[in-house]
PADO-505175 format. One line per field, with one value per residue: x, y, z of N, C-alpha, C in turn. Coordinates in steps of 0.001 Angstrom, whole numbers, plus 524288, in hexadecimal, padded with zeros to 5 digits. Example, Ala and Ser with C-alpha at 12.3 -4.5 7.8 and 13.67 -1.06 7.14 Angstrom:
n.X	[83386	83232]
n.Y	[7E9C6	7F736]
n.Z	[81E78	81BA8]
ca.X	[8300C	83566]
ca.Y	[7EE6C	7FBDC]
ca.Z	[81E78	81BE4]
c.X	[83390	83264]
c.Y	[7F31C	8001E]
c.Z	[81E78	81EBE]
END
This chain:
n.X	[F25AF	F2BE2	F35A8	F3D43	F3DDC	F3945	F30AC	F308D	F276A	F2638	F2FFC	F3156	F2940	F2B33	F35EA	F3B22	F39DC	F3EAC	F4BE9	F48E6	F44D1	F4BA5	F54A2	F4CAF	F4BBC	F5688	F598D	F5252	F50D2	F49C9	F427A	F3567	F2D2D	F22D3	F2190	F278A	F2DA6	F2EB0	F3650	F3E63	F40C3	F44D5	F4E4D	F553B	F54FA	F573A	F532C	F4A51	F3B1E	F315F	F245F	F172B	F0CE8	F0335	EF557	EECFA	EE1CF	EDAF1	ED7BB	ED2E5	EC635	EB8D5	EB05B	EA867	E9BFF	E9B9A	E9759	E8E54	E94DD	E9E4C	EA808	EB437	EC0C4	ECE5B	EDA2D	EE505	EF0D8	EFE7A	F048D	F0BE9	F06BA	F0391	F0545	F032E	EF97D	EF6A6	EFB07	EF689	EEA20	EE5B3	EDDC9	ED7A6	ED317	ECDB2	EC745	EC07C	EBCF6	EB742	EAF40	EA937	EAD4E	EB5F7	EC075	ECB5A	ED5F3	EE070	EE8AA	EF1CF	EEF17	EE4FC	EE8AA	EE710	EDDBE	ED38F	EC7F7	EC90C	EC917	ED22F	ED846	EDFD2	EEC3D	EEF89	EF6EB	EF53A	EF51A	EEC4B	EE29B	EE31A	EE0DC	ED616	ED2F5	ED3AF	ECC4B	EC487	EC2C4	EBC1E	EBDC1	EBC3C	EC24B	ED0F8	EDC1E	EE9E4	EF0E6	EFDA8	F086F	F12B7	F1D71	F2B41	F2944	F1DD2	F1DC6	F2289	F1998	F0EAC	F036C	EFC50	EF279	EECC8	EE998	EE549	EDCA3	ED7DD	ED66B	ECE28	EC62C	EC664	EC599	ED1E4	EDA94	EE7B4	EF106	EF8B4	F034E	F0DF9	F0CA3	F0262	F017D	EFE7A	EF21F	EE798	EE447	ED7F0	ED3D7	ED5D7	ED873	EDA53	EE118	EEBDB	EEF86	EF675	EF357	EE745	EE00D	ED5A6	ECEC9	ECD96	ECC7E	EC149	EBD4E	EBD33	EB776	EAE61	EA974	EA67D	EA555	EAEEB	EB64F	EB28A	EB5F7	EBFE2	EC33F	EBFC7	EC693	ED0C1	ED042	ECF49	ED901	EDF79	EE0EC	EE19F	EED66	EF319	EF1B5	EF4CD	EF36B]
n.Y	[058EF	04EE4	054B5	05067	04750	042F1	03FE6	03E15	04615	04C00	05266	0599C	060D1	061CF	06417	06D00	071DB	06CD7	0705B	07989	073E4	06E48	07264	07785	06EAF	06E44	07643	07833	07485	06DF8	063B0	0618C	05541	05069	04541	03909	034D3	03CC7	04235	03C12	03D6B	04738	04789	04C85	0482F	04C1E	0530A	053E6	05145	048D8	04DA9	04A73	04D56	05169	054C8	05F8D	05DD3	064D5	065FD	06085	05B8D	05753	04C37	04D5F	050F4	04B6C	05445	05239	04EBF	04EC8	044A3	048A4	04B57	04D06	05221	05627	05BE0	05FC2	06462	05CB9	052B3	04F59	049BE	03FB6	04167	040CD	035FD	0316D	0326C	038DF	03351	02BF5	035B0	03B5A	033E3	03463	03FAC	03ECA	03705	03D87	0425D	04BB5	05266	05776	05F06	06475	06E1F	0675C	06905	06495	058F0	0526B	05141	05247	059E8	059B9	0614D	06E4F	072D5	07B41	07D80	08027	087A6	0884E	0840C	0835C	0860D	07F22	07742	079A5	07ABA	07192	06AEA	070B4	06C9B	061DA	0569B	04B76	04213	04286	03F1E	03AAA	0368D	0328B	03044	0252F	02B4D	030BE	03BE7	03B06	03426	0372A	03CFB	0418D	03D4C	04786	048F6	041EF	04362	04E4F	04A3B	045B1	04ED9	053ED	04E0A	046D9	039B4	03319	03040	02A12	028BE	01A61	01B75	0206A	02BA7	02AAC	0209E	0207D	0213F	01AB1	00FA8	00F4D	012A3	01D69	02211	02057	0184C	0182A	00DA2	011AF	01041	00F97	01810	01C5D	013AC	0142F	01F14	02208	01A21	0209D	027D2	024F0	021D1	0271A	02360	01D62	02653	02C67	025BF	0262B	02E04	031A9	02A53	02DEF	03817	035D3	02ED3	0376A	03F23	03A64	0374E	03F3A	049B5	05823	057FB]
n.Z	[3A64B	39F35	39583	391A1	38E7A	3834A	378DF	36C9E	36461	36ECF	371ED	36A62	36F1B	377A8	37A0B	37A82	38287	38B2D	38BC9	39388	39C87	39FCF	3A2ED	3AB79	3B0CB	3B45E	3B971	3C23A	3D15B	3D40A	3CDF8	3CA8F	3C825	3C2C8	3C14B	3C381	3BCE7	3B334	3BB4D	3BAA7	3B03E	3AE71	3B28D	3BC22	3C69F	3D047	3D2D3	3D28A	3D3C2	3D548	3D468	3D3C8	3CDDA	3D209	3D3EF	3DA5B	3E153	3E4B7	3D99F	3D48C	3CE93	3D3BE	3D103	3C5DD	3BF39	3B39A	3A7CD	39E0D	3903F	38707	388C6	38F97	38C34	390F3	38E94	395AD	392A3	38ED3	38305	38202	38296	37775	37197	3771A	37824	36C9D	368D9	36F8A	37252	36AED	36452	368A6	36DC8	366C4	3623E	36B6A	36B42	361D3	365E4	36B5F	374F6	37E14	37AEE	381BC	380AB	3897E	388D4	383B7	3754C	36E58	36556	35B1C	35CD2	3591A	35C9F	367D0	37258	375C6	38149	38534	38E4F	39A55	3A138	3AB31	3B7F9	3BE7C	3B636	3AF98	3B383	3B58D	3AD55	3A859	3AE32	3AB56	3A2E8	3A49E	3A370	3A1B9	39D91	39E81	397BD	3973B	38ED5	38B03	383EE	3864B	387A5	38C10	39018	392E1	39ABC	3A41A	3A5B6	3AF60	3B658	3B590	3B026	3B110	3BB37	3BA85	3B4E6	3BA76	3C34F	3BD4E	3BB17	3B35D	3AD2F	3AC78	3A25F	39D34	39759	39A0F	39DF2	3A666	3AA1C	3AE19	3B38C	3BD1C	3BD6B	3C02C	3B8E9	3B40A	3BCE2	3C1D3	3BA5B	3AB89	3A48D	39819	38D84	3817C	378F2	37DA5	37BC5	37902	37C30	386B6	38875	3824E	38A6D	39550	3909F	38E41	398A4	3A173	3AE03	3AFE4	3AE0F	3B59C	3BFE1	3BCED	3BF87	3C806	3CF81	3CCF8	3D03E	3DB95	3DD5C	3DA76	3E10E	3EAA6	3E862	3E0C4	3E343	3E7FB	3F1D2]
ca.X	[F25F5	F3131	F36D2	F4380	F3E7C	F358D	F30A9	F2EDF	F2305	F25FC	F3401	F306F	F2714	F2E1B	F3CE5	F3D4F	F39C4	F43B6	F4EAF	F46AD	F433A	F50A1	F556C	F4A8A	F4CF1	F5B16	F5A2F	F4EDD	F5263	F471D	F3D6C	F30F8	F2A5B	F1F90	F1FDF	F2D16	F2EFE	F30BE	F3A96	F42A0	F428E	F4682	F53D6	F56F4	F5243	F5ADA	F50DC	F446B	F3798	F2A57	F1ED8	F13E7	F081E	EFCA6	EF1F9	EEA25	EDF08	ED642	ED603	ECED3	EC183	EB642	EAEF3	EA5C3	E9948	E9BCF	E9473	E8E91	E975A	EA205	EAC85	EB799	EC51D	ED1BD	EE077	EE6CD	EF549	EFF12	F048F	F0DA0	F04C9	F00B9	F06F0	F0034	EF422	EF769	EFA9D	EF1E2	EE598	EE30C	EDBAD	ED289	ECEC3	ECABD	EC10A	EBD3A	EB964	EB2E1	EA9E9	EA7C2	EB1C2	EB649	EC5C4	ECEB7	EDC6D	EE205	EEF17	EF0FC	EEAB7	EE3A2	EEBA2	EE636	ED8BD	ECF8D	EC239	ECC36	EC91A	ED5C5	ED932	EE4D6	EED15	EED86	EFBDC	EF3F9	EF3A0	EE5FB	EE151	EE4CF	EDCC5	ED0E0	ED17E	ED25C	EC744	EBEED	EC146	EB8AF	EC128	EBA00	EC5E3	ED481	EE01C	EEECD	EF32B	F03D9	F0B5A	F16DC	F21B3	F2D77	F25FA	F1835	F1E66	F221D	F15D9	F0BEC	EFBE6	EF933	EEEB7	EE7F2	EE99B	EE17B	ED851	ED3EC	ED3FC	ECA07	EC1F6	EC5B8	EC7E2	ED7E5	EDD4A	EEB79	EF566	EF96A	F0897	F100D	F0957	EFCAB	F01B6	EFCA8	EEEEA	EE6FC	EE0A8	ED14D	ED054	ED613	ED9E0	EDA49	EE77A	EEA70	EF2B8	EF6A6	EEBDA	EE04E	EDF6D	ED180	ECD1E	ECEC6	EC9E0	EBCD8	EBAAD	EBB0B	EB29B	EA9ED	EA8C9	EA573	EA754	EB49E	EB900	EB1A6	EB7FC	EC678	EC40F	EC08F	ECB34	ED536	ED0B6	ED12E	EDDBA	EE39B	EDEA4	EE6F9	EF2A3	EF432	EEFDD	EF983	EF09C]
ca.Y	[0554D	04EA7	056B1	04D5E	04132	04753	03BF6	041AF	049F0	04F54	0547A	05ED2	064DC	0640D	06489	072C2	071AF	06894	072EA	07B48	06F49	06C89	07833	0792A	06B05	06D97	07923	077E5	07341	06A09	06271	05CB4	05269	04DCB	03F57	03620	03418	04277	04604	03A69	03FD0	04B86	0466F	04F6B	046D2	04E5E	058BA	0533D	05106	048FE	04E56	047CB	04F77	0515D	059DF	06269	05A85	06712	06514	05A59	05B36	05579	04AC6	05333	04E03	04D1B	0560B	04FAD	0511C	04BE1	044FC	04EB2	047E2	05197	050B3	05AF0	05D4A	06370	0626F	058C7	04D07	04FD2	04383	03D76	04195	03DA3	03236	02C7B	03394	03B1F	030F3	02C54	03B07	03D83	0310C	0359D	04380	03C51	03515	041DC	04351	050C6	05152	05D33	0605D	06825	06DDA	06537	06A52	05EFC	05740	04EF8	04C9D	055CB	05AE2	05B72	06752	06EDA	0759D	07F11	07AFB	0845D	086AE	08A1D	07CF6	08347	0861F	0791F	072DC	07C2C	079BD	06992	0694C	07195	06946	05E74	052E3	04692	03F7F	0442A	03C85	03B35	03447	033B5	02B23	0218C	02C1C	03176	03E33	03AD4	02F34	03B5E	04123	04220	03D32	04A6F	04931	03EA6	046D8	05438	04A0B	04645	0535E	0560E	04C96	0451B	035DD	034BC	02BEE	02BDF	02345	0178C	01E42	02072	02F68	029C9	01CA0	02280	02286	014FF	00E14	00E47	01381	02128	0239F	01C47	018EC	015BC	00EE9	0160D	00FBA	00EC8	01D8A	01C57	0125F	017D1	02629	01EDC	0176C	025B5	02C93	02332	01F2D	02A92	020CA	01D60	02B78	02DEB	0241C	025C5	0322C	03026	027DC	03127	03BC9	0344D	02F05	03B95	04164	03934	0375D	04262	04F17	059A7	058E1]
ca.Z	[3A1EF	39D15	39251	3915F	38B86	380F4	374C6	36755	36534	37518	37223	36897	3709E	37D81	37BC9	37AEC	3898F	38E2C	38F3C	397CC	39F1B	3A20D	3A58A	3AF4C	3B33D	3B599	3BC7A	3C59B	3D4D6	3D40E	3C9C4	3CE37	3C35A	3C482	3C14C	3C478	3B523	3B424	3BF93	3B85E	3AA85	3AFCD	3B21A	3C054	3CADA	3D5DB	3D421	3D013	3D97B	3D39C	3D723	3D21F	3CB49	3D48C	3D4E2	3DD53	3E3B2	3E26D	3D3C2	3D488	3CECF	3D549	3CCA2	3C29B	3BA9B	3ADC3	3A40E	3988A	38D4F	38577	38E00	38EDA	38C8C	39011	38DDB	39764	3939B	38D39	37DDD	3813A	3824E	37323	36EF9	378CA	373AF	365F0	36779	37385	372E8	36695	3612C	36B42	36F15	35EFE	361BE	36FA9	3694C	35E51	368ED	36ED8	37935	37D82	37C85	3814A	38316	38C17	389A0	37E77	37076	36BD2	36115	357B9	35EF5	35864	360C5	36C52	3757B	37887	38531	38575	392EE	39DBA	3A373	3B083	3B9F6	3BF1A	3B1F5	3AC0A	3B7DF	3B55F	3A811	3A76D	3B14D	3A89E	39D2E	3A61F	3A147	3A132	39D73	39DDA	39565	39554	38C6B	38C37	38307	38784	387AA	391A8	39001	396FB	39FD9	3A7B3	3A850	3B5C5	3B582	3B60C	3AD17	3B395	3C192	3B961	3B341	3BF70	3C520	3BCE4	3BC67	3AFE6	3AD79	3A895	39D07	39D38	39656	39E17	39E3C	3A8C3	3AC43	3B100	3B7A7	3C2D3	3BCDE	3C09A	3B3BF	3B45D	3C202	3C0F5	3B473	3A772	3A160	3914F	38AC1	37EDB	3740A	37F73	37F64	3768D	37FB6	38B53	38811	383BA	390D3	39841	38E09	38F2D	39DA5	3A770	3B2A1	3AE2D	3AE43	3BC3F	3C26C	3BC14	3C0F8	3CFF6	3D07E	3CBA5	3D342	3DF87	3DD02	3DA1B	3E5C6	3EF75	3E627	3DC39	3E3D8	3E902	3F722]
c.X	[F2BA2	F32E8	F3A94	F4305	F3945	F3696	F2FF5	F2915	F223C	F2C72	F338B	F2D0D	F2865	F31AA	F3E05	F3C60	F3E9C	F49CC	F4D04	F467A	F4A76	F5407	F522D	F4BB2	F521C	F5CDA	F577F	F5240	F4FE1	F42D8	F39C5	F2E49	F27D6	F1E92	F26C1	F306D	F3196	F35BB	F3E38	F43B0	F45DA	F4B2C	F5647	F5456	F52F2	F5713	F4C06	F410C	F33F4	F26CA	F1AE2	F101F	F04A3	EF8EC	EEF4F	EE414	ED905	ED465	ED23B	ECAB9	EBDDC	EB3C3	EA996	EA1E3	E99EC	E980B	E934F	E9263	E9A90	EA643	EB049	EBD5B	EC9A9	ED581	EE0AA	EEB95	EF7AC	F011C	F08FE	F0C31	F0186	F001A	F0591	EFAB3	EF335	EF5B9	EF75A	EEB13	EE1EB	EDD9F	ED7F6	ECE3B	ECBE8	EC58E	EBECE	EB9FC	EB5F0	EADC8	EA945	EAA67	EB389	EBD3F	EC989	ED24D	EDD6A	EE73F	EEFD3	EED90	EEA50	EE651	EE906	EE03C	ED451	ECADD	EC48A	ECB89	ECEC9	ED53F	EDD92	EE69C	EEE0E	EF42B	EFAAF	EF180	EEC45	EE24C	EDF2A	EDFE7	ED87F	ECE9D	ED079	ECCED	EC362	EBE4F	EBB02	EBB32	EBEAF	EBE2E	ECB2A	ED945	EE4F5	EF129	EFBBB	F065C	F0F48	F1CB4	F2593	F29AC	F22F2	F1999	F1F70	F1D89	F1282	F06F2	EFA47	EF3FE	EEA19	EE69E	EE689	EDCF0	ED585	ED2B1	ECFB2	EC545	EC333	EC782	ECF3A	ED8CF	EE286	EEE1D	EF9E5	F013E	F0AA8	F0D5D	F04C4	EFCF2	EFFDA	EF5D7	EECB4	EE316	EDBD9	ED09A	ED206	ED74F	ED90A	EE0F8	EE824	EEE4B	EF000	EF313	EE72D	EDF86	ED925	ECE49	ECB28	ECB29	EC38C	EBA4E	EB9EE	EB7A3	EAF1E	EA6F9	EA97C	EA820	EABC2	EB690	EB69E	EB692	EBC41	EC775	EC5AB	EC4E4	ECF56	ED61D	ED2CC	ED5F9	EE0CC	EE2A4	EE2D4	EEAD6	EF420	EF290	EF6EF	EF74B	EF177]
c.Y	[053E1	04F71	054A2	04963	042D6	04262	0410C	043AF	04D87	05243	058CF	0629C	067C3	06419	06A1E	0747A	0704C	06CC9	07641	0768A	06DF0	06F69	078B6	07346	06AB6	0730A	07AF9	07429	06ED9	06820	05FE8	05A18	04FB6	04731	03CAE	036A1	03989	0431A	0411F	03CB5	044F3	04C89	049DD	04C0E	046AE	0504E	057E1	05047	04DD6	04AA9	04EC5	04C98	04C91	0567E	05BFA	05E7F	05DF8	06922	06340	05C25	056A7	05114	04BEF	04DD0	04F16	04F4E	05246	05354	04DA4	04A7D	047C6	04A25	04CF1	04E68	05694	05A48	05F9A	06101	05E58	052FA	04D61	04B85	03F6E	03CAA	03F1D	039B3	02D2E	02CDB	035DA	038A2	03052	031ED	03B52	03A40	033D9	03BAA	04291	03AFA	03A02	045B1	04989	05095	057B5	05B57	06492	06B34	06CEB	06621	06574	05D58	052E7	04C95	05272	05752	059FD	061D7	0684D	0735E	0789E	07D97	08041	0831D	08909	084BB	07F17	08431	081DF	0761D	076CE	0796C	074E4	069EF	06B6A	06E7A	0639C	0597A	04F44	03FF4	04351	03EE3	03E44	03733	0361B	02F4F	029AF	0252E	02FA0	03696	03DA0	034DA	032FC	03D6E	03FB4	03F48	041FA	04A0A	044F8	04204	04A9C	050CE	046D1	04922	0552C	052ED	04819	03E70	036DF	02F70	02D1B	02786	02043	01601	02152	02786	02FB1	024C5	01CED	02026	019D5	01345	00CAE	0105B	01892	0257B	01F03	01BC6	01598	014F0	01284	015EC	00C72	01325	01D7C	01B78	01480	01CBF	02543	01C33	01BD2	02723	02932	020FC	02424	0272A	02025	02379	02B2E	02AD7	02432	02B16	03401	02EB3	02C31	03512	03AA4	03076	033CD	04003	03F77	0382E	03B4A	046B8	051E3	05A12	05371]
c.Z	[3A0BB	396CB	38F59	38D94	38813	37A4A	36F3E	3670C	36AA0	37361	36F5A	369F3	37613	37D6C	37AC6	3810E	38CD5	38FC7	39376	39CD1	3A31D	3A4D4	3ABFD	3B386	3B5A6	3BA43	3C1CD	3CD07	3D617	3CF33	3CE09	3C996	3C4DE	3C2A1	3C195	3BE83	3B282	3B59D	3BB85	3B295	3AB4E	3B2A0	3B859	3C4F0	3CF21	3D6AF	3D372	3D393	3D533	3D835	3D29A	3CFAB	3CDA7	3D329	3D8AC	3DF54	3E183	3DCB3	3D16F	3D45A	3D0C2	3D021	3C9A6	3BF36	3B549	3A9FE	39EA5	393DC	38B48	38AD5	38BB1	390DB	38D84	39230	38F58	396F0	38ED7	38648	37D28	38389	37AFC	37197	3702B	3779E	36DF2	36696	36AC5	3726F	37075	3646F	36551	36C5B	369A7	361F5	367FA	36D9E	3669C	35FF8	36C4C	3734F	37804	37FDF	37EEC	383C4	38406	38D71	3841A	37A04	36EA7	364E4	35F5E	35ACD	35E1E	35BE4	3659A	36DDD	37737	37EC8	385E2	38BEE	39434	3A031	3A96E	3B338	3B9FA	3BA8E	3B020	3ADB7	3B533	3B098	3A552	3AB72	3AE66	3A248	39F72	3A37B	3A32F	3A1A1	39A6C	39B63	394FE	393FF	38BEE	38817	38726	38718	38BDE	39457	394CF	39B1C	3A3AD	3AB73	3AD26	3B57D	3B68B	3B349	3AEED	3B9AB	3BE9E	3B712	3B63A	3C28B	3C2CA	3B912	3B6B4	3AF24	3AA4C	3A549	39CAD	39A34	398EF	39F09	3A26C	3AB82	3AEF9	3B361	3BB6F	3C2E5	3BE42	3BC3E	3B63D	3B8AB	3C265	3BD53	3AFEF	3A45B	39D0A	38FC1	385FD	37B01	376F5	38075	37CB3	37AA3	3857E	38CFA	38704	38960	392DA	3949C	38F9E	39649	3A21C	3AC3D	3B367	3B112	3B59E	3BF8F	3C0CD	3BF85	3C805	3D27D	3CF9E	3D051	3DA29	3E012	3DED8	3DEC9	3E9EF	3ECC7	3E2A1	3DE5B	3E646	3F10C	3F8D4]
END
């Protein structure tokens, strides 16, 4: 992450990092960052490698019948997308629980979106994976505002919510460019996140096929095989 360029509400929770950070950045023989945006914030670019964020191929769940039930909406990351939450998605999830919808966060303690299931995060990669696949995720979301922050960040989150099986919603910000609108993902601006999250709940087919697509995408471009 980039710790360097840090907006208000991100500086008081991460600038007690940043000397560590630097330290380790200054003394290390090599960095590796995973997205271009990165290795440049990170000011050393004698020493610095991208390598992209892939995953494992045999992650990849097969495609699963859905149990009757509420659809199952999940936000997998950590407590610094809160603000993201706030201010993109709070509000639609309230009405998606209202109409029934089954919300959890993973990592993240749910803020301001009452009848939110939480998940405590797992600092074990195989864990993590066990543990998002048994949520059964229907539909996965990352929402990101507009700042230096998350222009950094990877599509991981669309790469695990097609490992396991889930349509993705992401905001249509420089982390999920990758992702293709309507055919393997869905991408929002910042006031169609309601919209949006409606069309998947309501449309099985939708989700199948964002899904297919993803997976076989990320199969020949996004594995480590």
């Amino acid at each position: 992450d980039d710790f360097w360029h840090l907006e208000e509400g991100e500086a008081e929770k991460f600038e007690h990092l940043q000397p560590a950070m630097e330290r380790m950045r200054d003394l290390c023989d090599w960095i590796i960052a995973s997205t271009p945006a990165l290795a440049e914030a990170l000011g050393r670019p004698e020493k610095t490698i991208v390598c992209p964020n892939l995953i494992d191929a045999r992650t990849i769940l097969p495609p699963r019948t859905r149990p009757p039930g509420p659809v199952r909406i999940v936000f997998a990351g950590s407590k610094c997308h809160q603000v993201d939450i706030l201010q993109l998605v709070a509000l639609p999830l309230r009405k998606l629980i209202r109409q029934g919808a089954e919300v959890t966060f993973f990592g993240l303690e749910p803020v301001d979106v009452p009848g939110a299931r939480y998940v405590p995060w797992s600092n074990s990669i195989l864990q993590y994976q066990r543990t998002l696949a048994s949520l059964a995720p229907d539909i996965m979301i990352g929402p990101v505002l507009d700042t230096p922050f998350n222009r950094v960040k990877t599509p991981i989150k669309w790469l695990e919510a097609a490992a396991v099986g889930a349509a993705f919603v992401g905001s249509n910000l420089a982390p999920y460019h990758c992702v293709r609108h309507s055919v393997d993902g869905s991408l929002v601006a910042d006031g169609n996140w309601e919209w949006a999250l409606e069309a998947l709940t309501e449309r099985e087919d939708l989700r199948r096929s964002l899904v297919a697509a993803a997976q076989q995408r990320i199969l020949t471009e996004f594995t480590w095989q």
